[in-house]
C-alpha positions in Angstrom: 12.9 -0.4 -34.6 10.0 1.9 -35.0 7.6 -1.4 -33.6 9.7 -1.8 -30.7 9.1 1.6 -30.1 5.9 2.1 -30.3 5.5 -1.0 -27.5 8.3 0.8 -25.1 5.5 3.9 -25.4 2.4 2.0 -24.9 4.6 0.0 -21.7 5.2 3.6 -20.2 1.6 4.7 -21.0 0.2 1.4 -19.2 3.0 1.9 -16.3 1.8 5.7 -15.6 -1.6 4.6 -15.9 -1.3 2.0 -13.2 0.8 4.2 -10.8 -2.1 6.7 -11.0 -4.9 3.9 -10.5 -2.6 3.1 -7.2 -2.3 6.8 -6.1 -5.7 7.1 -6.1 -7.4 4.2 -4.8 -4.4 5.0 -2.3 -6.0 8.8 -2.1 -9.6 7.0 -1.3 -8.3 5.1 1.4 -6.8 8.2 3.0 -9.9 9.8 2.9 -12.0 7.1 4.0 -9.4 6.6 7.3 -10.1 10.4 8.3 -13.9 9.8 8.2 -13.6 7.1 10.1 -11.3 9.0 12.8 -13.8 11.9 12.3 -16.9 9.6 13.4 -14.8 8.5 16.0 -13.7 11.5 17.3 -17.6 13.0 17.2 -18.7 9.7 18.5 -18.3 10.6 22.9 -18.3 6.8 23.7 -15.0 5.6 22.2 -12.0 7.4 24.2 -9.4 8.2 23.1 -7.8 4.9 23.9 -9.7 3.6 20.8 -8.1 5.9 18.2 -4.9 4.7 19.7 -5.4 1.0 19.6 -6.6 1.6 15.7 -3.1 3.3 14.9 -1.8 0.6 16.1 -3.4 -2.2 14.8 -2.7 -0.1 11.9 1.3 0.0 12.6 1.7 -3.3 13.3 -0.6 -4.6 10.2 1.6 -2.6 7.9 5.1 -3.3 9.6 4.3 -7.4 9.5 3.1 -6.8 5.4 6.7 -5.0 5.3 8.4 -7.6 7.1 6.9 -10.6 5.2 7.8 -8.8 2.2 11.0 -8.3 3.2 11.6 -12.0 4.1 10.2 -13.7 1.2 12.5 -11.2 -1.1 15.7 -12.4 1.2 14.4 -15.9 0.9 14.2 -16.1 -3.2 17.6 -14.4 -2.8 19.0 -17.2 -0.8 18.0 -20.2 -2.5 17.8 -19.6 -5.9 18.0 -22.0 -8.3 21.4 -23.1 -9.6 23.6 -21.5 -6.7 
């Protein structure tokens, strides 16, 4: 009993430890996108128009990850082996 427990702590330890990896690298990107909308807002050839077209190449990246995601989850729901 006292093993199994020790390798449910070291599984929470390794979980919390990746979450935080994530939420930084996640905290990097962040920063690195305002730099890049700060160099393109101090930058007086790229309008306005630019920053929009990166939001949404940005929205529409992110919204087809989601949905492919989304699909392949409904697919393996679908036709799983045995039904």
């Amino acid at each position: 009993m006292l093993i199994l427990l020790n390798i449910f702590m070291l599984f929470n330890i390794f979980m919390l430890l990746n979450i935080f990896i994530l939420m930084f690298i996640l905290l990097l990107l962040l920063i690195l996108l305002l730099l890049l909308l700060l160099l393109l807002a101090a930058d007086t050839t790229f309008s306005t128009r630019h920053i929009e077209h990166l939001f949404l190449f940005l929205f529409i990246s992110s919204a087809a990850t989601a949905d492919s995601e989304r699909s392949a989850n409904y697919d393996s729901f679908l036709f799983e082996p045995g039904s």
